[in-house]
Backbone as JSON, one array per atom type, in Angstrom:
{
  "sequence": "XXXXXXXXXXXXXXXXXXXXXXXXXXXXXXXXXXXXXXXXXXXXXXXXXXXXX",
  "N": [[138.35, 121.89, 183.59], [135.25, 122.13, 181.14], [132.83, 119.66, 180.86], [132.46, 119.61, 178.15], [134.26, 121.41, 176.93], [137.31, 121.31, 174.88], [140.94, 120.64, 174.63], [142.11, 122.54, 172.18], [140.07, 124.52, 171.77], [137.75, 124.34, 170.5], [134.18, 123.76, 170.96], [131.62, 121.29, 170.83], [129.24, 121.12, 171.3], [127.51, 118.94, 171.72], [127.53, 115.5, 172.4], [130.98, 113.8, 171.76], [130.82, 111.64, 169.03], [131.51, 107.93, 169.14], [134.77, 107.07, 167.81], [135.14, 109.3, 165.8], [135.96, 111.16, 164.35], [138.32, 112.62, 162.27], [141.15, 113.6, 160.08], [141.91, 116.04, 157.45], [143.4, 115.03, 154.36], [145.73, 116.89, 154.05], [146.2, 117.95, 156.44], [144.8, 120.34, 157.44], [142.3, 120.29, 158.08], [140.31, 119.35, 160.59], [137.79, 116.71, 161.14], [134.84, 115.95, 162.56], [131.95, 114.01, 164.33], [129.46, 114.59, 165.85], [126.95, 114.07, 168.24], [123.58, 114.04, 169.93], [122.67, 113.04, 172.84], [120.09, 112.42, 173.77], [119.01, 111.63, 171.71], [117.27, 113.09, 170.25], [118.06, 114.78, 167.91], [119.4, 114.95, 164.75], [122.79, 113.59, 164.09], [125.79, 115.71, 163.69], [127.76, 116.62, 161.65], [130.93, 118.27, 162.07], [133.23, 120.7, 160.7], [136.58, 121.49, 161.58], [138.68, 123.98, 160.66], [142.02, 123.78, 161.34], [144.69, 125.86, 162.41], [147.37, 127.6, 161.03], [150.52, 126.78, 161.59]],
  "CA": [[137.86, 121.88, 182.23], [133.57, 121.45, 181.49], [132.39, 118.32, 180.02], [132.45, 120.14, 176.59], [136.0, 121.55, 176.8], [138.23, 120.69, 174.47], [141.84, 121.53, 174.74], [142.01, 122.8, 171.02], [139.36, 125.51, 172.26], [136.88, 124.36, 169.85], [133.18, 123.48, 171.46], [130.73, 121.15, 169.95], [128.16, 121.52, 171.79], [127.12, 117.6, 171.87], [128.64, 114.16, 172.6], [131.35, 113.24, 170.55], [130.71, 110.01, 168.43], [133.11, 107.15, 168.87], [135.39, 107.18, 166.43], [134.24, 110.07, 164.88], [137.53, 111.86, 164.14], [139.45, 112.17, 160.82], [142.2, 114.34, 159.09], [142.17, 116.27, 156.02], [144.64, 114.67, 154.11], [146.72, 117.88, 153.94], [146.0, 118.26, 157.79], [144.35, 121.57, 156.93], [141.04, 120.15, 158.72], [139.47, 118.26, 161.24], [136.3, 116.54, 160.97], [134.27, 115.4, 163.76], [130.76, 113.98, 164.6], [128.49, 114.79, 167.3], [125.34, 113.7, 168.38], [122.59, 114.48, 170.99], [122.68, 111.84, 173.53], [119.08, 112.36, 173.53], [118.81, 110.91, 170.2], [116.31, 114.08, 169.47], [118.69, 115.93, 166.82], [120.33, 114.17, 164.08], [124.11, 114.1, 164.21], [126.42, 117.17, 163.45], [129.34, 117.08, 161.38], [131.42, 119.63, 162.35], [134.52, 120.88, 159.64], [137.0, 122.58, 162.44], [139.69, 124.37, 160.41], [143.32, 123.82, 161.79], [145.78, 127.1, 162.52], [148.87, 127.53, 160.58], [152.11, 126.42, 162.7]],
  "C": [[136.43, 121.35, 182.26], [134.3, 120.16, 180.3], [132.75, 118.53, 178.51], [133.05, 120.36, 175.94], [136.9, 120.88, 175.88], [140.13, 121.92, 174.54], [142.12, 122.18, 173.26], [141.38, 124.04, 171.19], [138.35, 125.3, 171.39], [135.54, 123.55, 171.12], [132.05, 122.87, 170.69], [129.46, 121.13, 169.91], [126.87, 120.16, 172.32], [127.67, 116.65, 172.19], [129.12, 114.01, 171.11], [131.36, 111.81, 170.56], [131.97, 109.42, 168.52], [133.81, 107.01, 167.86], [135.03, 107.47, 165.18], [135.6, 111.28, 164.28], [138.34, 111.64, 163.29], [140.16, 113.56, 160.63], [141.41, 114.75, 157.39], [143.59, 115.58, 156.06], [145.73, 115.5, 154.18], [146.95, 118.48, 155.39], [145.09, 119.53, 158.02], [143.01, 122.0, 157.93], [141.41, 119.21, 159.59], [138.4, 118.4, 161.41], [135.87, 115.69, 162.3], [133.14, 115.19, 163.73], [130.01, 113.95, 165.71], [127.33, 114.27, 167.15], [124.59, 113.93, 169.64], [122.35, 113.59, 171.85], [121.48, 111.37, 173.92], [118.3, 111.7, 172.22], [117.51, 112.36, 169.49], [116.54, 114.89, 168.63], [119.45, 114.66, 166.39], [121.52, 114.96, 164.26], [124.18, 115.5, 163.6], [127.41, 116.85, 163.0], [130.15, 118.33, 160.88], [133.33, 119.67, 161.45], [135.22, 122.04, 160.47], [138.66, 122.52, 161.52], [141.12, 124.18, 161.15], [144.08, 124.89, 161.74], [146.69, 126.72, 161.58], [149.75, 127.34, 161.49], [152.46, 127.74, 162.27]]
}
């Protein structure tokens, strides 16, 4: 698996922030924040839809 890999198959393309990871309340979503470890791009919060079961 790269550095980037997530098992989910989503890609964020940056480091994820520490405890940067929440729920929609309805589970529906997940929210996440990235950032450039370069500090040369402000963060990214990324709204990754969830599948239906």
């Amino acid at each position: 698996m790269s550095r980037n890999a997530t098992p989910s198959g989503f890609e964020l393309g940056d480091e994820l922030s520490p405890g940067a990871l929440a729920w929609a309340p309805n589970g529906a979503r997940l929210y996440a924040v990235s950032h450039d470890w370069t500090g040369t791009r402000p963060v990214t919060l990324h709204v990754l839809p969830v599948p239906a079961a």
